[in-house]
PyMOL commands that place a pseudoatom at each C-alpha (Angstrom):
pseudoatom trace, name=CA, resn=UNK, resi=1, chain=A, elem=C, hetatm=0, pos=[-16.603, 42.844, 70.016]
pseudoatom trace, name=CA, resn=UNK, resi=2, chain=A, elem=C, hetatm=0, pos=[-15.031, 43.306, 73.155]
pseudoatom trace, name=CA, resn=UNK, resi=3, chain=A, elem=C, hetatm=0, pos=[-14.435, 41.227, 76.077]
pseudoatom trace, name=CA, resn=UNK, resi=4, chain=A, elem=C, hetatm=0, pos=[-11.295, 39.801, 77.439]
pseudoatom trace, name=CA, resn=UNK, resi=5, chain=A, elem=C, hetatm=0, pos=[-11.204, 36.196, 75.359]
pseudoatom trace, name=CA, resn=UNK, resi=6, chain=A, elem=C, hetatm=0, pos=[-12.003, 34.631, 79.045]
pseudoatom trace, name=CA, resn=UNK, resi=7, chain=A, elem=C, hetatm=0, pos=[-14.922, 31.853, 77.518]
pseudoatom trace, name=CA, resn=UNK, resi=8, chain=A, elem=C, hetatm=0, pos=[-15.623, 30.148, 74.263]
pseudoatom trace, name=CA, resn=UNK, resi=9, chain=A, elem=C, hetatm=0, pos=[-16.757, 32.575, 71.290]
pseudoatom trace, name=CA, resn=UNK, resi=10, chain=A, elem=C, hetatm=0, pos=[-20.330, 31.254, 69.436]
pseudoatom trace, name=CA, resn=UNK, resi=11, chain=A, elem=C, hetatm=0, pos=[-18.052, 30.335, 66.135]
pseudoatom trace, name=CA, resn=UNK, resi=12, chain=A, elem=C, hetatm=0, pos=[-15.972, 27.797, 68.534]
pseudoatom trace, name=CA, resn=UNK, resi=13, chain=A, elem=C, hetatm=0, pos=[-19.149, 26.367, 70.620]
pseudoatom trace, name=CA, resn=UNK, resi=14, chain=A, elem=C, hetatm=0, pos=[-20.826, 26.218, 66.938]
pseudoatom trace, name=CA, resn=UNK, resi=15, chain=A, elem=C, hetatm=0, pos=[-17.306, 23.768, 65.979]
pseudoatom trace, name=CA, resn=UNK, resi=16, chain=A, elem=C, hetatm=0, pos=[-17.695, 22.255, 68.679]
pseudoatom trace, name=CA, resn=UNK, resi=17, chain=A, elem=C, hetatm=0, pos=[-21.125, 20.834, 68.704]
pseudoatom trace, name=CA, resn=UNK, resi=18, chain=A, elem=C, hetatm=0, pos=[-20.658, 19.887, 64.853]
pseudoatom trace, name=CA, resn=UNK, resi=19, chain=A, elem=C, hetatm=0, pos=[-17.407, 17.859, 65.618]
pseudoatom trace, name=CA, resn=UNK, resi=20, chain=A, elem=C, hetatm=0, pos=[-18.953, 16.112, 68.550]
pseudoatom trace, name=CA, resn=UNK, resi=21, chain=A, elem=C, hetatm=0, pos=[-22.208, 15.509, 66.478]
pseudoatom trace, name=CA, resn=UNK, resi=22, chain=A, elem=C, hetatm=0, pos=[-19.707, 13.839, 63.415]
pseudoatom trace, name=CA, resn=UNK, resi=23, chain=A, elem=C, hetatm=0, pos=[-17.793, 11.914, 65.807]
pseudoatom trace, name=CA, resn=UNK, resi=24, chain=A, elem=C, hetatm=0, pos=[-20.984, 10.327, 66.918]
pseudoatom trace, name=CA, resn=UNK, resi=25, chain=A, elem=C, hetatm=0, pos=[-22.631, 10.039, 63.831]
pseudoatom trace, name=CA, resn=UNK, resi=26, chain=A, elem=C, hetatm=0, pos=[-19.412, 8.000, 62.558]
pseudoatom trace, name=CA, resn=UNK, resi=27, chain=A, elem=C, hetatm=0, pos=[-18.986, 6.212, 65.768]
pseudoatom trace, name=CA, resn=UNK, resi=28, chain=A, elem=C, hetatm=0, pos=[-22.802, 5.133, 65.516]
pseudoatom trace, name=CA, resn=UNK, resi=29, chain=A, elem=C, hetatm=0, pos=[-22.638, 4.088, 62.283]
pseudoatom trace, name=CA, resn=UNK, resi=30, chain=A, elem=C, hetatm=0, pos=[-19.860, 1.995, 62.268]
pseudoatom trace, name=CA, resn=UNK, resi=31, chain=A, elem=C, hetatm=0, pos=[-21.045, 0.066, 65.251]
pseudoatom trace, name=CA, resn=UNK, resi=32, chain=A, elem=C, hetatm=0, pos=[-24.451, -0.248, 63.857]
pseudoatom trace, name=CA, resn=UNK, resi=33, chain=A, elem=C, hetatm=0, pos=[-22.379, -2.896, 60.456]
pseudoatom trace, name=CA, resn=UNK, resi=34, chain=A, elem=C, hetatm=0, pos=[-20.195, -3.915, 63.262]
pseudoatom trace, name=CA, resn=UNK, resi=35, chain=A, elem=C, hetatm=0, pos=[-16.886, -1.849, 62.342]
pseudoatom trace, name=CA, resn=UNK, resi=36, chain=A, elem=C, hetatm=0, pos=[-14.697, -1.462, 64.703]
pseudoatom trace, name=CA, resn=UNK, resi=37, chain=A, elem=C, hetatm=0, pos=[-14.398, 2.884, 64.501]
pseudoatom trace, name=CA, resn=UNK, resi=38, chain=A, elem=C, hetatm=0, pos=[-11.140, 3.082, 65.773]
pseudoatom trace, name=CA, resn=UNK, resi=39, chain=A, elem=C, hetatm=0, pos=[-9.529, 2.120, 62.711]
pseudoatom trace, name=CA, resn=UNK, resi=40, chain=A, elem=C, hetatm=0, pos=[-7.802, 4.667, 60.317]
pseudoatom trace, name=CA, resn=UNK, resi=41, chain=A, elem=C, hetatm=0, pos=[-9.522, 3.294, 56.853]
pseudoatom trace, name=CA, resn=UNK, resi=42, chain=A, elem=C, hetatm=0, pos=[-12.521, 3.635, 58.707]
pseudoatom trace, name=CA, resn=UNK, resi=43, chain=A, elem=C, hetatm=0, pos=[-12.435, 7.374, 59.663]
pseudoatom trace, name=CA, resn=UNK, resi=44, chain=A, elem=C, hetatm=0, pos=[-11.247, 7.995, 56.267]
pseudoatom trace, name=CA, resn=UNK, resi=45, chain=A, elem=C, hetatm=0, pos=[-14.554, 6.599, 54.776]
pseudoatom trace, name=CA, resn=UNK, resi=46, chain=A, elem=C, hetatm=0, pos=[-16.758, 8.190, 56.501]
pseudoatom trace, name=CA, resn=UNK, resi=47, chain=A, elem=C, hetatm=0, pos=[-15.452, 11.250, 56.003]
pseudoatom trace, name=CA, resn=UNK, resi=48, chain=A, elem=C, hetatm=0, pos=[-15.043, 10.581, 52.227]
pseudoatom trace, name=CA, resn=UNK, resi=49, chain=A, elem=C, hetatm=0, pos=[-18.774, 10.625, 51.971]
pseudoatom trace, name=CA, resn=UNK, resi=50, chain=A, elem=C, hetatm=0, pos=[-19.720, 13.320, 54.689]
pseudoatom trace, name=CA, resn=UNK, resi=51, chain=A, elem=C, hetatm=0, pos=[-21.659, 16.061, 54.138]
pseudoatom trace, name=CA, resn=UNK, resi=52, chain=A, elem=C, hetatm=0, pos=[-21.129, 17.826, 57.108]
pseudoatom trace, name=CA, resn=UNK, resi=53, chain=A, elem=C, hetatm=0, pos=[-17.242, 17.402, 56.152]
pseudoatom trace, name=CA, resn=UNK, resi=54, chain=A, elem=C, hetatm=0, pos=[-17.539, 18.951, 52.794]
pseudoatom trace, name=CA, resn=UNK, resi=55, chain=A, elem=C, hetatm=0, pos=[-19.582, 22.194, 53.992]
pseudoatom trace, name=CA, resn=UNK, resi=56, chain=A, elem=C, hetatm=0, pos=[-17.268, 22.808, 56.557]
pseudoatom trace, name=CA, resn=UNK, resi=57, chain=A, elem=C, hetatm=0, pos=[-14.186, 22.545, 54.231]
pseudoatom trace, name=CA, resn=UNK, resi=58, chain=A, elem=C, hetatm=0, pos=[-15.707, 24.033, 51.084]
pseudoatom trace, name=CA, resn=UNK, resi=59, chain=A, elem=C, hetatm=0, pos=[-18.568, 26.583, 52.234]
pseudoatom trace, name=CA, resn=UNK, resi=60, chain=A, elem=C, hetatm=0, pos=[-21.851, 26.933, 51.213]
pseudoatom trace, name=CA, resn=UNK, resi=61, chain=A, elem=C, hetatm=0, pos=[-22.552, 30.310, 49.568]
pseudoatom trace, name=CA, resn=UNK, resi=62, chain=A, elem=C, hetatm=0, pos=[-25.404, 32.402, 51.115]
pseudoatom trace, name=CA, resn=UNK, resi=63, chain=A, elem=C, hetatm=0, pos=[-26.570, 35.448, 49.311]
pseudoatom trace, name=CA, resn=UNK, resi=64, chain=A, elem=C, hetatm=0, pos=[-30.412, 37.430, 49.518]
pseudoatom trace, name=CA, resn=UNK, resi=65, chain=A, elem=C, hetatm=0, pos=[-31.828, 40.478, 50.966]
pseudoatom trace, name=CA, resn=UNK, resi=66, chain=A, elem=C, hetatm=0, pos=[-31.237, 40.683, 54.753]
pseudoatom trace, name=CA, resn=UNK, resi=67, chain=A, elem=C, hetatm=0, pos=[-34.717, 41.871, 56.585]
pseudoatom trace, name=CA, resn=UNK, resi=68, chain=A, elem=C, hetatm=0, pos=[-35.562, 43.805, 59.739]
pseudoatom trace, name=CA, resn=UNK, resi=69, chain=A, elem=C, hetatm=0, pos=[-38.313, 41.933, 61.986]
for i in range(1, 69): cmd.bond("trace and resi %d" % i, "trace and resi %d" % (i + 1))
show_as sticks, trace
zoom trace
């Protein structure tokens, strides 16, 4: 698309704000019940029942007519 790779491409500011936004979300959370979110068990939980985790890994298929405006 041309360019010199000099600045962050919209797919990596897009990663970006979704990582930040899980951290937080888990961070949050886990304060809110008083658990202390530093802990290994505790990542793994919350990611065990994200759904921002599971699109990102798996995908979500997309499919219909595409229109002009």
């Amino acid at each position: 698309m041309g360019g010199e790779d000099s600045a962050i491409d919209p797919m990596e500011l897009v990663l970006a704000a979704l990582g930040s936004c899980r951290t937080i979300g888990r961070v949050t959370h886990a304060n809110l019940r008083g658990v202390d979110s530093r802990k290994p068990e505790t990542k793994a939980a919350a990611e065990a029942g994200s759904p921002v985790l599971d699109v990102l890994l798996n995908g979500v298929g997309v499919s219909g007519p595409i229109e002009r405006v």
